[in-house]
N, C-alpha and C positions, 0 to 999 in steps of 0.2 A: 725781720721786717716782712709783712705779710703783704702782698699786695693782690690785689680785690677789682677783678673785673667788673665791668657795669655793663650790664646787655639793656639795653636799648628797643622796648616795643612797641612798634607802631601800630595803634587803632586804626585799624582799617573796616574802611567800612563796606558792609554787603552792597555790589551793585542791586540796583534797585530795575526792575522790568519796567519798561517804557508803557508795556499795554497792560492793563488792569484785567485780567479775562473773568473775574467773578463780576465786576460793575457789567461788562460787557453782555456776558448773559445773560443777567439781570434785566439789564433794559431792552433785549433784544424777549425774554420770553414773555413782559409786558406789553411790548410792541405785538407779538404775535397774537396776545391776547385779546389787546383792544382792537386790532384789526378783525378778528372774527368776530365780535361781539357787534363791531359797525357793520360790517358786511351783512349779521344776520337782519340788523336794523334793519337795512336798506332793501333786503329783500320782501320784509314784513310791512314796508311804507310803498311795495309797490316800484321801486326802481329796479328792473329786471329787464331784461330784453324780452320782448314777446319773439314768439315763434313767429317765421311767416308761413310755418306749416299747418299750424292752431287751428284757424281758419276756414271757411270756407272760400276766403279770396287771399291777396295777397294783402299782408298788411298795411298800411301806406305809413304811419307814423311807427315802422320795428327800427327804421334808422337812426329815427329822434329820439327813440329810448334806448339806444345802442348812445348816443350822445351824451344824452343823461345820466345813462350807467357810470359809462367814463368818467363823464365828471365827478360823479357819486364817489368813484373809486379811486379818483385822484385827493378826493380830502381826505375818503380814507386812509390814502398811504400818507399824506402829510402828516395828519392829526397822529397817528398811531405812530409815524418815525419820529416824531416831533419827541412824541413821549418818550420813546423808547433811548433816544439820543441824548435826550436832559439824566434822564435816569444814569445812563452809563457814564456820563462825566461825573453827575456828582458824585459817583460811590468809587470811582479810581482813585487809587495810592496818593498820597502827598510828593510829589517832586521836589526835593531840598534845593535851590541852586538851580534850577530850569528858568531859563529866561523866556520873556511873555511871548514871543517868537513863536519858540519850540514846544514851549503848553498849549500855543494857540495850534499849531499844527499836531498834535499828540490827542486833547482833547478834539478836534475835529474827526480826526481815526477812530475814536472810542466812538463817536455817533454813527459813523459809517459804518464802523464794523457790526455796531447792534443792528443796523440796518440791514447787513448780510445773512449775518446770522439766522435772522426771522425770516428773510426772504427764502433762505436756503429750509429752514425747518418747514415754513410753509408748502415749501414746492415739492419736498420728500415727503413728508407726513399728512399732508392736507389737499395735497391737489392744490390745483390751479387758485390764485389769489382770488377772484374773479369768479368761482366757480356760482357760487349763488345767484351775480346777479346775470352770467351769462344765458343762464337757460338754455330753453331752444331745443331744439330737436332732439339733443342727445337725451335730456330726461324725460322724453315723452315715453309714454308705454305703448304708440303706435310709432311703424316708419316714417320717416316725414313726407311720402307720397300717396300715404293711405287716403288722406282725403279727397287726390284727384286722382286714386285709382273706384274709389266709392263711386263718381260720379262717372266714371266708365261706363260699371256696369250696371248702374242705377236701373229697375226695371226688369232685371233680368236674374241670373239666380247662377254668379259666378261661383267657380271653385276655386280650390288653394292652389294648383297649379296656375292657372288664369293669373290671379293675382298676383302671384311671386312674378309673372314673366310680365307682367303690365309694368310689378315695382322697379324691376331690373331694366326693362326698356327706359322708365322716367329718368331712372337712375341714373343714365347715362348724359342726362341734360347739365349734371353738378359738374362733369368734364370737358364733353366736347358742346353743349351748350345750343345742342340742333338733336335733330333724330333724325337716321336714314328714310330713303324712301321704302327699304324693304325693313325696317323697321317701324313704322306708321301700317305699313301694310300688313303685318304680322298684329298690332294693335287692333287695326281697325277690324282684322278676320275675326278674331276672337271674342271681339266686342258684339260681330256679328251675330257670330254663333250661339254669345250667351245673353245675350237680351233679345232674340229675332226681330232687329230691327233691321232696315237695307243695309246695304254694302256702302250706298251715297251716305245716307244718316250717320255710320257710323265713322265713314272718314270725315264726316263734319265734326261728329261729337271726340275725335283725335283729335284734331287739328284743334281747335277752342282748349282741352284738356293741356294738350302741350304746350299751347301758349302759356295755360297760366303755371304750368309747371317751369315752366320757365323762367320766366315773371319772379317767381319765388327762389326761385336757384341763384337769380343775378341778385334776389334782395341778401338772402344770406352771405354769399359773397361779399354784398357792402357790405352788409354788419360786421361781418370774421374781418375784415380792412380795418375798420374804423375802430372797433374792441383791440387788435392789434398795436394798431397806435396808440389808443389810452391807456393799454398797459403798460408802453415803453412810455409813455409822458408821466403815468403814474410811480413807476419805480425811480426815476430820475427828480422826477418833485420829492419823494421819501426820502431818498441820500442826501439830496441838498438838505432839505428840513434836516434830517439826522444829523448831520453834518454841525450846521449851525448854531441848534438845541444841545450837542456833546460838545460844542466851545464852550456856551452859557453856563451850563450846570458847572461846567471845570473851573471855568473862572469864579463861580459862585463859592465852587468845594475852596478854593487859595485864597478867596477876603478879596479877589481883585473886583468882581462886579458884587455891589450889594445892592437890592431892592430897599425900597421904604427912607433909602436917606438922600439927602440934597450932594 
C-alpha cells in the first residue's frame, strides 16, 4: 500500500507598490515642461516686473507688475500641476481590492508627488520658477545705482574710482535705508571735485540723488515682499491643483469617474 502525500500551494500574490513612480515622473516632467513654456509666454506678453532701477525715476506701477506677475505665476503653477497631476493618476498601477477611500488618498499622493518632483527638478536645474518673469536688477548689464550715480556726476568727467565709491555709498541705502552725514560729505566732495561745481550745488544735487535712491531701494523691497508671497500662494495653489487632477485621472484610470455619460 502506497501512500501519496499531497503538498498544498498557495498563489501568492506579488505585493503591489502603493506609489506608481513611472506615472509620477511622467507627470511631474510634463509639468515641468509646460511650466517653462508658460513662463516663456509670459515673459514674451510682457508680464515681467520692471526694474525700478531701469529708469530715470522710480517706477510707480513696478508694484502692479510685481502683482501681475504673481498672478501670472500662480495660473502657471495651477495649469501646469493641474497637468502634471492628471497625468500621474492616470498612468499608476491598477489597485485590485483598494477601497475608494484609499485610491482617493493614494491617487491624491501621485498629483502631489508630481508636483514635488517638478518643483524640486526646477529649483536644482533651472533656477528660480519665477526667474523670467522676476527680472530686475540682477539681469541688468549695469549696477542697479548706475543711473543715479550718472546723475551725480552729470557735467563733469568722473573716474572708475569715483563711481565705484558713489555705488558703494548708494549701496548702503538697500540696508540701512539713510546715508551718514560723513557719508553725504564724502559724495558731495567728489561730486565737487569732478564736475567743479560748489560745495552747496553739490550737497543739493546729494541730497535729491539719495532721495531717489532711496525711493527705489523701499520700491524693490516691496516687490521682493510681494513676489515672495506669490510664490508661496503659487506653489500652494500647484499642490492643491495636483493634488485634485492625480484623484481625477486615478478615478478615471479604475472606471469610477467617466466623462461623456449621464
Amino acid at each position: 500500500m502506497q501512500v501519496m502525500d499531497t503538498v498544498i500551494v498557495e498563489n501568492e500574490t506579488a505585493p503591489r507598490s502603493a506609489i506608481s513612480w513611472p506615472g509620477v515622473l511622467a507627470g511631474a516632467a510634463i509639468a515641468t515642461a509646460l511650466s517653462l513654456a508658460l513662463l516663456a509666454l509670459g515673459a514674451g506678453l510682457g508680464f515681467s516686473v520692471a526694474s525700478p532701477w531701469a529708469a530715470d525715476r522710480v517706477l510707480p506701477e513696478t508694484t502692479k507688475a510685481a502683482t501681475v506677475a504673481g498672478i501670472y505665476l500662480t495660473v502657471t503653477a495651477v495649469l501646469a500641476s493641474a497637468v502634471g497631476g492628471y497625468i500621474a493618476g492616470r498612468l499608476r498601477t491598477l489597485w485590485p481590492g483598494v477601497s475608494h477611500h484609499e485610491a482617493f488618498f493614494r491617487d491624491t499622493v501621485h498629483g502631489v508627488a508630481a508636483w514635488a518632483v517638478s518643483v524640486l527638478v526646477a529649483a536644482a536645474f533651472l533656477g528660480s520658477a519665477g526667474a523670467l518673469l522676476a527680472g530686475g536688477a540682477a539681469a541688468a548689464k549695469v549696477t542697479p545705482f548706475t543711473p543715479m550715480v550718472d546723475r551725480l556726476f552729470v557735467g563733469g568727467s568722473d573716474d572708475a574710482a569715483s563711481r565705484a565709491m558713489a555705488e558703494r555709498t548708494l549701496g548702503h541705502l538697500g540696508k540701512e535705508r539713510t546715508l551718514t552725514d560723513e557719508q553725504r560729505q564724502s559724495l558731495a566732495a567728489a561730486v565737487a571735485a569732478r564736475t567743479g561745481i560748489s560745495p552747496a550745488d553739490a550737497n543739493r544735487r546729494v541730497t535729491v540723488v539719495e532721495a531717489e535712491a532711496r525711493a527705489a531701494a523701499e520700491t524693490a523691497r516691496r516687490v521682493a515682499m510681494q513676489l515672495s508671497f506669490w510664490f508661496v500662494a503659487a506653489m500652494l495653489a500647484g499642490a492643491l491643483a495636483a493634488g485634485l487632477a492625480g484623484w481625477e485621472g486615478g478615478a478615471v484610470r479604475d472606471g469610477r469617474l467617466e466623462y461623456g455619460h449621464d
